[in-house]
C-alpha positions in Angstrom: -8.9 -15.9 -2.8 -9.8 -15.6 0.8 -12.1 -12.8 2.1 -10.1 -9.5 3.7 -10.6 -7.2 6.5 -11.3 -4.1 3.9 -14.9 -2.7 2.9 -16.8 -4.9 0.1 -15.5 -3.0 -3.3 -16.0 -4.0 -7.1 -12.7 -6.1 -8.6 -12.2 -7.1 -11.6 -10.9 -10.5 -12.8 -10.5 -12.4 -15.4 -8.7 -15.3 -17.0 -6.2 -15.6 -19.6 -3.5 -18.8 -20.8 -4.5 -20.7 -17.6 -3.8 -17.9 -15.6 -6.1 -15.7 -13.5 -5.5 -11.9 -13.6 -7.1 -8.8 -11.5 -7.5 -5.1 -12.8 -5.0 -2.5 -11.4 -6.9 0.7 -11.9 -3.8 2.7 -11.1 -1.6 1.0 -13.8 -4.8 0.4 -15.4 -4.3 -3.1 -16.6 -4.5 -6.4 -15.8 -1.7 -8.1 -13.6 -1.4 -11.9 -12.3 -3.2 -12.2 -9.2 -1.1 -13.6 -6.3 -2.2 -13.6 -2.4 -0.1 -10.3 -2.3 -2.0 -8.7 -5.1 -5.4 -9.7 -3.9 -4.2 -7.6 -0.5 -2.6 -4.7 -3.0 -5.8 -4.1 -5.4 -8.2 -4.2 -2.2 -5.8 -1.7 -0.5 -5.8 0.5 -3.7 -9.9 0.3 -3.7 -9.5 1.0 0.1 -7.8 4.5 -0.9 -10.0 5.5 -3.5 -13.4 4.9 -2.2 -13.0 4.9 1.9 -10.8 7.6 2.0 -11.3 9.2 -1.2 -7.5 9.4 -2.3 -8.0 10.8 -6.1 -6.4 8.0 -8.2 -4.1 10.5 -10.0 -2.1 11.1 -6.3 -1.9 6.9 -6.2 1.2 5.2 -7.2 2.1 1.4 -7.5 4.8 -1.0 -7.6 8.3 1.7 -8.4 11.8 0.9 -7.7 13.8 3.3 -5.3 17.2 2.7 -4.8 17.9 2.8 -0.9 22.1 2.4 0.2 22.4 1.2 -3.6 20.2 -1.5 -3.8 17.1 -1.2 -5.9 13.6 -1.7 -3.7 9.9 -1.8 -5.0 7.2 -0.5 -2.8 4.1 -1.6 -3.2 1.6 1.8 -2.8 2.6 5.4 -2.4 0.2 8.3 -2.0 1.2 11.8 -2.9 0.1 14.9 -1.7 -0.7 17.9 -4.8 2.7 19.5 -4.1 4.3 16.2 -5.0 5.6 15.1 -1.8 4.4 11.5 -0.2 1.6 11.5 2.0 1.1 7.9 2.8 3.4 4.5 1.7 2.0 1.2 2.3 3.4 -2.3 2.5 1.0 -5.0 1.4 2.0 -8.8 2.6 0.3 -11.6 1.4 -2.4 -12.6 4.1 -0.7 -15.7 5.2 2.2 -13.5 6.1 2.1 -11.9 9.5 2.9 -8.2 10.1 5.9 -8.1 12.2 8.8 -5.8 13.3 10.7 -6.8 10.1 7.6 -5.4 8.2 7.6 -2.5 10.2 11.5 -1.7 9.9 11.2 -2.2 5.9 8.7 0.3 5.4 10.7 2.4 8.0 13.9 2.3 5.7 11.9 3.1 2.7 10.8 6.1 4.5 13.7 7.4 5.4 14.5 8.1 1.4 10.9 8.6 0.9 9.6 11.0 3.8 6.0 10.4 3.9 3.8 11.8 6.9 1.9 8.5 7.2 3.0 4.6 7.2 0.8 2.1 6.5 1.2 -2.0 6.8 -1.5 -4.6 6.2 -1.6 -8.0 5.3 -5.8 -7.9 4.2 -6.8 -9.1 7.7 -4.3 -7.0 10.3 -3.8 -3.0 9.1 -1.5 -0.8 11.2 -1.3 3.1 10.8 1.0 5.4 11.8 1.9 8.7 11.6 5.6 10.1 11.3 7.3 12.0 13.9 10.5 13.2 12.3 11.8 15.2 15.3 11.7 12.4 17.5 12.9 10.0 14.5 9.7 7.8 15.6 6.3 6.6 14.5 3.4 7.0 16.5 0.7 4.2 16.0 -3.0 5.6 14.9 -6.8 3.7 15.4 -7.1 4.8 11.5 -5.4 6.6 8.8 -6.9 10.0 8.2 -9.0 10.8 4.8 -8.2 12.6 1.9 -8.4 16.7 2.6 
């Protein structure tokens, strides 16, 4: 897998019937790696060591239903009250960010409400924070830490 645009961090792999898997520490098992993956776990080690997100806030890979269709989004932090703090949509890194990207993680947020939005593809990461009054996002250098 090709080298991403996040800090160096410890990932686990291994291989089993032919197949190569990485370590999700948050589901805390082994999954099959695909490009999207790759992006996913080094976003998830991004979190936890960068920012210092505890792991127990961190949630991957859940169906919502949004207008009666079932969705899966790929990272969700919480805050300790239980509301979401951050969402993030992890594309493969052959797949560029674009305003599709930015409206799908837009719709998700409308169910979900979380202050901050964030996209990356392992090479390009956008952040943005939510303005809810003015039904707009607001486009950040970096997506704060952990308080």
């Amino acid at each position: 897998m090709q080298k991403l645009n996040f800090p160096d961090c410890n990932i686990r792999l291994k291989n089993s019937e032919n197949k190569t898997l990485i370590f999700d520490p948050i589901r805390k098992k082994f999954v099959v790696l695909q490009p999207e993956e790759w992006v996913r776990q080094h976003c998830i080690q991004f979190l936890i060591i960068a920012k210092k997100f505890p792991k127990s806030l961190i949630n991957v890979e859940k169906q919502i239903k949004l207008h009666g269709v079932t969705k899966r989004y790929d990272i969700v932090v919480f805050k300790s009250d239980g509301s979401i703090h951050l969402i993030v949509e992890c594309k493969a890194p052959n797949i560029p960010i674009n305003q599709s990207t930015f409206d799908q993680i837009a719709q998700y947020n409308l169910k979900l409400k979380a202050d901050y939005l964030m996209v990356t593809n392992g090479i390009n990461h956008y952040y943005c924070e939510m303005d809810f009054k003015a039904e707009r996002y607001n486009f950040l250098k970096v997506i704060p830490s952990y308080k």
